[in-house]
N, C-alpha and C positions, 0 to 999 in steps of 0.2 A: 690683438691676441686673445681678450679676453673674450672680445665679442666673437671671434672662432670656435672658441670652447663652448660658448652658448647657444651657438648653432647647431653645433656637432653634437653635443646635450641635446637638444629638441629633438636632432634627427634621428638619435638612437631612441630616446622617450616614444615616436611614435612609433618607429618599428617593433619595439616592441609590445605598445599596445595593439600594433596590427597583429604580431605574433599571439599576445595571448586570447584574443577576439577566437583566430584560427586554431587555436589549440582548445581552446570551448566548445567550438561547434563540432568538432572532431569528437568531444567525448558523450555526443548522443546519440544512442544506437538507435538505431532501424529498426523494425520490427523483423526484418529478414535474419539482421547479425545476431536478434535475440534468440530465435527458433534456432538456428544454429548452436550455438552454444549450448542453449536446452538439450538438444536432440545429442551433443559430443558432451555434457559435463555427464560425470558420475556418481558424485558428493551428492546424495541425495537434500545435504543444506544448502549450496551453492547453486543447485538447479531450482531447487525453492524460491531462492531470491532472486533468479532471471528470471523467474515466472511471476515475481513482485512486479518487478522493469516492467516486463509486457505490459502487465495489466495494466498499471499506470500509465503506457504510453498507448493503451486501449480506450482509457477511462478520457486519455486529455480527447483522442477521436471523437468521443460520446460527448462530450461538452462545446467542443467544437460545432457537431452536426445539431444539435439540438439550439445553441444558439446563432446558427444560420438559419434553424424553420427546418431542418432537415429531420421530423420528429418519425417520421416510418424510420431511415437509414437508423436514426440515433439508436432507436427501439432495439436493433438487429445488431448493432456496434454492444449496446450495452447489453442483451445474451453473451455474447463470445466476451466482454473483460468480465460478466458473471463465471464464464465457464474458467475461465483462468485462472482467478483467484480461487475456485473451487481446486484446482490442479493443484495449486500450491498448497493449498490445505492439506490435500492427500497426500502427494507428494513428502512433504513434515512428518504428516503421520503416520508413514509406512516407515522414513526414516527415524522417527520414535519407535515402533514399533524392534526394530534392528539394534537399536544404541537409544536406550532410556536415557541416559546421561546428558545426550546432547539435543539441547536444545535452543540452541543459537538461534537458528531461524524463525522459533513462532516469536519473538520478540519484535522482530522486524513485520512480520504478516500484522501481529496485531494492531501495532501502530500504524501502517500501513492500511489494516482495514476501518480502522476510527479515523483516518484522513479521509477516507473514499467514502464514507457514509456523511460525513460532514460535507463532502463536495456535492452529492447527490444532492443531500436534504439543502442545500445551495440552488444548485442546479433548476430541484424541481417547485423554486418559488418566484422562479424568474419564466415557466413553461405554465401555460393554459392549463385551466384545470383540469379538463379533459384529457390532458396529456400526460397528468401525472403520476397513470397509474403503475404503468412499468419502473420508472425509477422508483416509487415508494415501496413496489416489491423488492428491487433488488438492494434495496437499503435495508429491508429488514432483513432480508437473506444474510445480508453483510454481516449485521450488527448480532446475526444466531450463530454463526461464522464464527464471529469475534470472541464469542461467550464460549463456545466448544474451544478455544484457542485460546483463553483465560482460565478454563477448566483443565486444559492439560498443560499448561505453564505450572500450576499449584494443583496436584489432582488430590490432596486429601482435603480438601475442603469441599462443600457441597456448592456447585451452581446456582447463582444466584438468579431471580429473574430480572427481568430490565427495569420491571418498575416498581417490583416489590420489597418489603422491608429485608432486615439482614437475617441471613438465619440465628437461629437462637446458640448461644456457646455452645461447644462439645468437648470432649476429653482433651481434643489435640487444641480448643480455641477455647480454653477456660475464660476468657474475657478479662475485666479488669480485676486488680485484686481489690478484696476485699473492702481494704479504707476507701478506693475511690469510687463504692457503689452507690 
């Protein structure tokens, strides 16, 4: 009896690890199911962040092709997930422009673009150096992306550069007080 219960246990144990295996691979879209949904959503936030999806499932193409030797194709792959995250950019900030308040979206883009510039600046130490120039453009592109997209996250502070000191206090960022200077 007991050892029935213990078979019957396993059986159910794998079937449902075959289930949740198939229920995984189900939740990655396509690039087809994403363009869709882009082209029917309306929420200018929610179309935002399909056009995150794409890119990322642009970006893993480009890493793909570049680490098979495929460095023409990759070059061509990584224009169109440039152009996309550029989409999603606008896309935010047309929906800023509409509804100031809402800003769900660039929190996700930004993080989103500091992962894809970390993959790139990855990517392009593992590719001949001859071949590095397109990814180090579209890393910087990213990371100018990133800074317009950290600038309208907090827009009363001034832009900082990437590698330059902070700005000096102002009326709204009096600094620290006084005893701790």
């Amino acid at each position: 009896m007991t050892r029935e219960r213990w078979t019957a246990f396993r059986v159910w144990l794998a079937l449902l690890g075959i289930l949740l295996a198939g229920v995984c691979a189900l939740g990655r879209d396509t690039e087809e199911q994403l363009l869709q949904r882009i082209q029917s959503e309306q929420n200018p936030i929610k179309k935002a962040k399909e056009e995150i999806k794409l890119a990322n499932l642009r970006l893993t193409q480009v890493h793909d092709a570049y680490t098979q030797g495929h460095i023409e194709a990759g070059a061509k792959l990584l224009d169109t997930f440039t152009d996309t995250m550029k989409t999603s950019w606008k896309i935010l900030q047309d929906g800023i422009r509409v509804a100031p308040k809402q800003v769900e979206g660039l929190k996700e883009l930004e993080i989103s673009l500091r992962e894809d510039v970390r993959v790139l600046e990855d990517l392009g130490r593992t590719v001949a150096y001859f071949d590095r120039a397109p990814l180090e453009k579209a890393a910087q592109e990213l990371e100018q992306m990133r800074s317009e997209v950290i600038h309208a996250q907090f827009p009363g502070r001034t832009p900082r550069t990437l590698k330059g000191p902070a700005p000096p206090p102002t009326a709204t960022n009096p600094g620290p007080p006084p005893a701790l200077r």
